[in-house]
C-alpha positions in Angstrom: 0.0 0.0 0.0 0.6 3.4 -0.9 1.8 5.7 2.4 -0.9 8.7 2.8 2.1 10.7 2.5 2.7 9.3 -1.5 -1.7 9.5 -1.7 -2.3 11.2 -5.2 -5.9 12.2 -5.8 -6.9 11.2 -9.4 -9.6 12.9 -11.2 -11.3 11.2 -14.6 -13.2 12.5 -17.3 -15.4 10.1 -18.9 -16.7 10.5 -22.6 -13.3 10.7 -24.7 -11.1 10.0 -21.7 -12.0 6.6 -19.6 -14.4 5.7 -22.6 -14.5 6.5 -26.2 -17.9 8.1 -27.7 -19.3 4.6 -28.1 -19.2 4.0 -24.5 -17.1 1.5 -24.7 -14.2 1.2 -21.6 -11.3 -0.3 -21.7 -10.1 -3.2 -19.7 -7.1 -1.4 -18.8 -8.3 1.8 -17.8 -10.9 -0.6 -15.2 -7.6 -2.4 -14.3 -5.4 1.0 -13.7 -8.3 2.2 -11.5 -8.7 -1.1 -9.7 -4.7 -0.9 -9.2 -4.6 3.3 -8.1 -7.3 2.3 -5.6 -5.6 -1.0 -4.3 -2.6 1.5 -3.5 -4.7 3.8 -1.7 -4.8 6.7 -4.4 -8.0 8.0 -4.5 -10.0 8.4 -8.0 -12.7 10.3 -8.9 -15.1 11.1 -11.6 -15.4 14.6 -13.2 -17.5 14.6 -16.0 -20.0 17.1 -17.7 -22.9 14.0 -17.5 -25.5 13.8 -14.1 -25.6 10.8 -12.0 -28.7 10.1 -13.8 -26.1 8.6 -17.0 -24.0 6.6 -15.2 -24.8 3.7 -16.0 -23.6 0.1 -14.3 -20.6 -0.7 -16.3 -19.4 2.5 -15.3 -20.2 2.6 -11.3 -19.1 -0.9 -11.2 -15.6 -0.1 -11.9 -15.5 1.5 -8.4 -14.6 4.7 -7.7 -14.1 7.0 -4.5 -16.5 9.7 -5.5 -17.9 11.8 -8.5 -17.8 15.2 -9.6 -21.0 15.3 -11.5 -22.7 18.4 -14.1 -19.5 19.8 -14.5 -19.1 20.8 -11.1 -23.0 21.5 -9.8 -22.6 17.8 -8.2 -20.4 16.3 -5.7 -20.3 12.9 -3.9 -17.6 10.7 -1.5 -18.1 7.1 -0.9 -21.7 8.0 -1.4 -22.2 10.7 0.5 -23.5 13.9 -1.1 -21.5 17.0 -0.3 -22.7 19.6 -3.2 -25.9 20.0 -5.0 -26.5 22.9 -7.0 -29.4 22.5 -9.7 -30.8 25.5 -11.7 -33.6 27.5 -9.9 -37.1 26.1 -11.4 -37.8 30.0 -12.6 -34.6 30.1 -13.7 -34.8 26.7 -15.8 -38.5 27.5 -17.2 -36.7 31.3 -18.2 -33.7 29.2 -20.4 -36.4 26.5 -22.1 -38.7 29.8 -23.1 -36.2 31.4 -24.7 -35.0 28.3 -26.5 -38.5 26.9 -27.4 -38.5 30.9 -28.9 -35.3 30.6 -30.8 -35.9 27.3 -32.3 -33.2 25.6 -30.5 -33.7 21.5 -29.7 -32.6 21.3 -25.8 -32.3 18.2 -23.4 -32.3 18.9 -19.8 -30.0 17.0 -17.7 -30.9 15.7 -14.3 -29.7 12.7 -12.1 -33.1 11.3 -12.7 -31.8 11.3 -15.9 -32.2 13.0 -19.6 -35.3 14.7 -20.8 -35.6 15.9 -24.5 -37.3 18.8 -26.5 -40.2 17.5 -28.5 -37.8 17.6 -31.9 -34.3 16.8 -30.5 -34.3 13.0 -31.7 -34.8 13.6 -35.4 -33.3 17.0 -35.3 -30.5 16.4 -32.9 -29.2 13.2 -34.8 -26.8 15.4 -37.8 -25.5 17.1 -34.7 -24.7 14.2 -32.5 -23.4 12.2 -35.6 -20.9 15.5 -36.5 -19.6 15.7 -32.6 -18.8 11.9 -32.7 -17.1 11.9 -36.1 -15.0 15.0 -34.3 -13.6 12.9 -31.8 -12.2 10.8 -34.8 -15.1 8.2 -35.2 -14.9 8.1 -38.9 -17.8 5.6 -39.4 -21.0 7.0 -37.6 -23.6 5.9 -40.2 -24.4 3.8 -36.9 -25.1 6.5 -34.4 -28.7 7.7 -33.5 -29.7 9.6 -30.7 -31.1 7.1 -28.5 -27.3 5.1 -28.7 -25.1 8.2 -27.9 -27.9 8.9 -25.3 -29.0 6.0 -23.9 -30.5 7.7 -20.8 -32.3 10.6 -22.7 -36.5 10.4 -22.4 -38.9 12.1 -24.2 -42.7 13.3 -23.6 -41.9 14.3 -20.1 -42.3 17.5 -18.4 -39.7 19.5 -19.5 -40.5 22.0 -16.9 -38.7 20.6 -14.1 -37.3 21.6 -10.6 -34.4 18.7 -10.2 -32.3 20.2 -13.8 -28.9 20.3 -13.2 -27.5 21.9 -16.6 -29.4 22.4 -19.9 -27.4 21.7 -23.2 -29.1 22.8 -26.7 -28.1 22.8 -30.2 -26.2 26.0 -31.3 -28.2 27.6 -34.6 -28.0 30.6 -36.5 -30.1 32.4 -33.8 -28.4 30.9 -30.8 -24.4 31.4 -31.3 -22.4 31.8 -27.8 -22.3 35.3 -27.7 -26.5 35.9 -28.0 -26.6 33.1 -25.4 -24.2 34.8 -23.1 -25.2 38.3 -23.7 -29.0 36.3 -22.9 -28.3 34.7 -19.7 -25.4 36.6 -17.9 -26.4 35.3 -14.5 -25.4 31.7 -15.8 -22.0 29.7 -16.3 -22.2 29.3 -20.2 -19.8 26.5 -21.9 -19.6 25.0 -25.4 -18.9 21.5 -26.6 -18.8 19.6 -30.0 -16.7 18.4 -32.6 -13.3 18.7 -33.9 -10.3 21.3 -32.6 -13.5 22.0 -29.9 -15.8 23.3 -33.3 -18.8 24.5 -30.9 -22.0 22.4 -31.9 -24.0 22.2 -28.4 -24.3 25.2 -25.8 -24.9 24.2 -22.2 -26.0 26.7 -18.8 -25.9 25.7 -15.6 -25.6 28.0 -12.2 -22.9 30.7 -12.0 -19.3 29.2 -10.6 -20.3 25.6 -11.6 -17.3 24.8 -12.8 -15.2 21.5 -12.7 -12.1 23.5 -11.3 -14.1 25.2 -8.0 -15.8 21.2 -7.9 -12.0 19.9 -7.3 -11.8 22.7 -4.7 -14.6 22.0 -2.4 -14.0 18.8 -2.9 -10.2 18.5 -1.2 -11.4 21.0 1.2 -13.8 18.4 2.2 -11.4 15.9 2.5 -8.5 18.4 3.8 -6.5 17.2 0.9 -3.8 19.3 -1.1 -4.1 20.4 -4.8 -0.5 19.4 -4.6 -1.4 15.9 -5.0 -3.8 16.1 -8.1 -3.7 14.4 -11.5 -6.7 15.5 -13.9 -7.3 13.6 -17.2 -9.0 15.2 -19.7 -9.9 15.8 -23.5 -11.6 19.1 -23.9 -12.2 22.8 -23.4 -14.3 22.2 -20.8 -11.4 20.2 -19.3 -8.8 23.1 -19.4 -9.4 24.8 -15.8 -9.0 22.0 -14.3 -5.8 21.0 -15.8 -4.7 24.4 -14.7 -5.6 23.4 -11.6 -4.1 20.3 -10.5 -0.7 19.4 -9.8 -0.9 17.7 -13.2 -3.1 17.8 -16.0 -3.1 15.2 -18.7 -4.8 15.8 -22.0 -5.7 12.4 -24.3 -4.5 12.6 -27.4 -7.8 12.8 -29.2 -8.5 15.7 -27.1 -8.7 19.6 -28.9 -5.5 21.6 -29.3 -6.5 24.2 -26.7 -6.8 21.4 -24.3 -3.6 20.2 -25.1 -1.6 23.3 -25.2 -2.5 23.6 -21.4 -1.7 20.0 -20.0 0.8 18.2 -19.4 1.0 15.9 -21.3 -1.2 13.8 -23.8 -2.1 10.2 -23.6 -3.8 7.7 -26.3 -7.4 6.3 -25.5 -6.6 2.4 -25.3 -8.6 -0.2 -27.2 -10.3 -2.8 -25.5 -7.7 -5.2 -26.6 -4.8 -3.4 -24.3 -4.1 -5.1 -21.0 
């Protein structure tokens, strides 16, 4: 075992860093984690998705905790310690104004994902072009429902347990309207290759994956000292500026990589 003076606190990103966008995860990354844990590390998620899409392969790897919404959601050994949702007035303002502008939304919750009445059919050229970004080159497969498998339709989309919204970026929704829009919110983009912006997401102001890592090892009176953050996008980067040491996979955007440390491959399945 690992002394607690050695302890490194490992934090994971999951959709192009522990898995690739087919969901698939490698044996080795479940062995590495098994291995950091047996020596007493401790590893964590960090990831932009809600509790509500983890689904068993993942949880079963075993993990010390998870940073959830990009920072609005923190648990250790399965004890909540953050919780920050959007306001309901403040979720029913952002689906308004998106139902206005003729933007396709899901609404992300750890009850899970609940879709716009068009995103399926409208969403699918979108999802297939942030996919093939990440250097799938055949997505003739992809639909909605299998790069979502958690997303639900015909529910409420007025809803007080929302943790972040993402929508499709158009002609009348760009990043700066959005942001000019809702100035009160924590804006971010995400999408396709060299970080080519495709989706928009809000969530609450300061819900951030860096400030998550904060309150986090303040919980656990823990030093940033002793961080490693692995990562693959822009969303990634203030983390990586963060933490002791921040590594960037190789599929990852160039911004991402300029910042980190250094960049590492996402393994097949075949690499033990």
């Amino acid at each position: 075992m690992a002394n607690k003076s050695n302890q490194k606190v490992i934090f994971l990103d999951i959709d192009g860093t522990l898995c690739d966008y087919n969901g698939t995860i490698p044996d080795s990354a479940k062995q590495a984690i098994w291995l950091a844990r047996s020596n007493n590390h401790l590893v964590f998620l960090n990831t932009g998705r809600s509790k509500g899409e983890m689904d068993a392969d993942l949880l079963n790897i075993g993990f010390d905790g998870m940073i959830c919404g990009n920072g609005n959601f923190v648990e250790v050994n399965q004890k909540v310690i953050l919780h920050q949702p959007l306001p309901e007035t403040v979720e029913v303002e952002i689906v308004n104004w998106l139902k206005e502008h003729h933007s396709e939304f899901f609404l992300e919750s750890n009850n899970g994902l609940f879709a716009s009445e068009h995103f399926r059919e409208k969403g699918l050229p979108v999802v297939r072009a942030y996919v093939q970004g990440k250097g799938q080159t055949d997505v003739s497969h992809m639909t909605v429902d299998t790069a979502f498998p958690a997303m639900q339709y015909g529910e409420s989309i007025f809803r007080d347990d929302v943790n972040k919204i993402s929508f499709i970026l158009t002609d009348e929704v760009q990043p700066e309207i959005v942001k000019k829009q809702f100035p009160h919110l924590e804006f971010g983009t995400w999408g396709g290759r060299d970080e080519q912006p495709l989706f928009g997401d809000l969530r609450p102001k300061g819900i951030t994956k860096s400030n998550a890592i904060k309150y986090l090892l303040q919980y656990l009176n823990l030093s940033l000292r002793d961080t490693i953050a692995f990562g693959d996008a822009q969303v990634d980067i203030p983390m990586f500026e963060l933490c002791g040491i921040g590594v960037c996979m190789e599929n990852g955007g160039p911004n991402a990589k300029t910042v980190s440390y250094t960049h590492l491959t996402l393994p097949t399945r075949r690499d033990v």
